[in-house]
Each structure stands twice: as structure tokens, then as C-alpha cells.
C-alpha positions as CSV (number, residue, x, y, z in Angstrom):
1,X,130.4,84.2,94.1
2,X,126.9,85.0,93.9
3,X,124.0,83.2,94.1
4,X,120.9,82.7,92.6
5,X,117.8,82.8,94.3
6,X,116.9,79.3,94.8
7,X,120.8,78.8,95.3
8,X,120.6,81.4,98.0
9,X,117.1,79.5,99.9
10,X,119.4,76.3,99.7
11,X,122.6,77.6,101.3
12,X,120.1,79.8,103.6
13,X,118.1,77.0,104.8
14,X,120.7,75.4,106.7
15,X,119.9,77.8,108.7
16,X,116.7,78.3,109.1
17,X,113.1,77.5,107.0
18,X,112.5,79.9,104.4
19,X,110.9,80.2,101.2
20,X,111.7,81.6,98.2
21,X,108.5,84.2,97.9
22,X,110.1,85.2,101.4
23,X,113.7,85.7,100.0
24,X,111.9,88.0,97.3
25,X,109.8,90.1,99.9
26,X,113.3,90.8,102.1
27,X,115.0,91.8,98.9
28,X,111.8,94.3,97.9
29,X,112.3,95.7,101.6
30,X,116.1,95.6,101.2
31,X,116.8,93.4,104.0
32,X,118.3,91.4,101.6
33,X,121.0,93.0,99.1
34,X,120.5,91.7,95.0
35,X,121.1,92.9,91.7
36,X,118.6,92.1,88.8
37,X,120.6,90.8,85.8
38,X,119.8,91.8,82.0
39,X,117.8,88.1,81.8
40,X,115.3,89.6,84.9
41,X,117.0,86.9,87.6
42,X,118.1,88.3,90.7
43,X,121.9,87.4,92.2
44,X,122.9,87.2,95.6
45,X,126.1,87.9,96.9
46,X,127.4,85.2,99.0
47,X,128.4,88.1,101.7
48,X,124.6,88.4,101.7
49,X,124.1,84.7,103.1
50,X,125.8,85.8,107.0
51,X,124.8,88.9,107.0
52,X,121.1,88.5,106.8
53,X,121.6,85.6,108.9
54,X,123.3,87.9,111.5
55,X,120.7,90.2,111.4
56,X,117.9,87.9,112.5
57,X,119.6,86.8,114.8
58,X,120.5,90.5,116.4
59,X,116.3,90.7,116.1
60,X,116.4,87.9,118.1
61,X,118.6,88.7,120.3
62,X,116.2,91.9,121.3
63,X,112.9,89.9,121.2
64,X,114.2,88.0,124.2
């Protein structure tokens, strides 16, 4: 399944606060993997969801 992008700050923000400006800077840097359909919408792969959450928290891990 993939998601759309405010699908993807819902599911996400169970996690943690984020907005959806935010979700569109990590995918610009590439933090965050999404395709750009033929209607200009990006979609999300649901894989994308615990990865990028694993990831912060690996960043958090070496903050500490």
C-alpha cells in the first residue's frame, strides 16, 4: 500500500509530531523515499513509515 502524504503524517504521527511541510523537506533530502504520480501527488510506501521512524531513532540513539 502506499500512502499519500497526509495519509503518511497520520500513520507517522503516532509516533511522533510532524508536519506535512516537514514530510515534504525529508522527501527533497531523500530521507524519505516517494514517487510523484502523473496528477503531481507524492506516494509513500508503507515500508517508508518504519524505516524513517527507525532511522530517527538510530539518530537518537547517537545524540545520547
Amino acid at each position: 500500500k502506499d500512502f499519500s502524504l497526509p495519509e503518511f503524517q497520520k500513520k507517522l504521527s503516532e509516533f511522533l509530531t510532524i508536519s506535512e511541510n516537514t514530510i515534504r523537506r525529508e522527501v527533497a533530502r531523500g530521507n524519505i523515499i516517494a514517487f510523484i504520480t502523473e496528477g503531481g501527488h507524492r506516494r509513500i510506501p508503507e515500508s517508508e513509515l518504519n524505516r524513517y521512524v527507525d532511522s530517527l531513532k538510530v539518530k537518537n540513539q547517537n545524540l545520547i
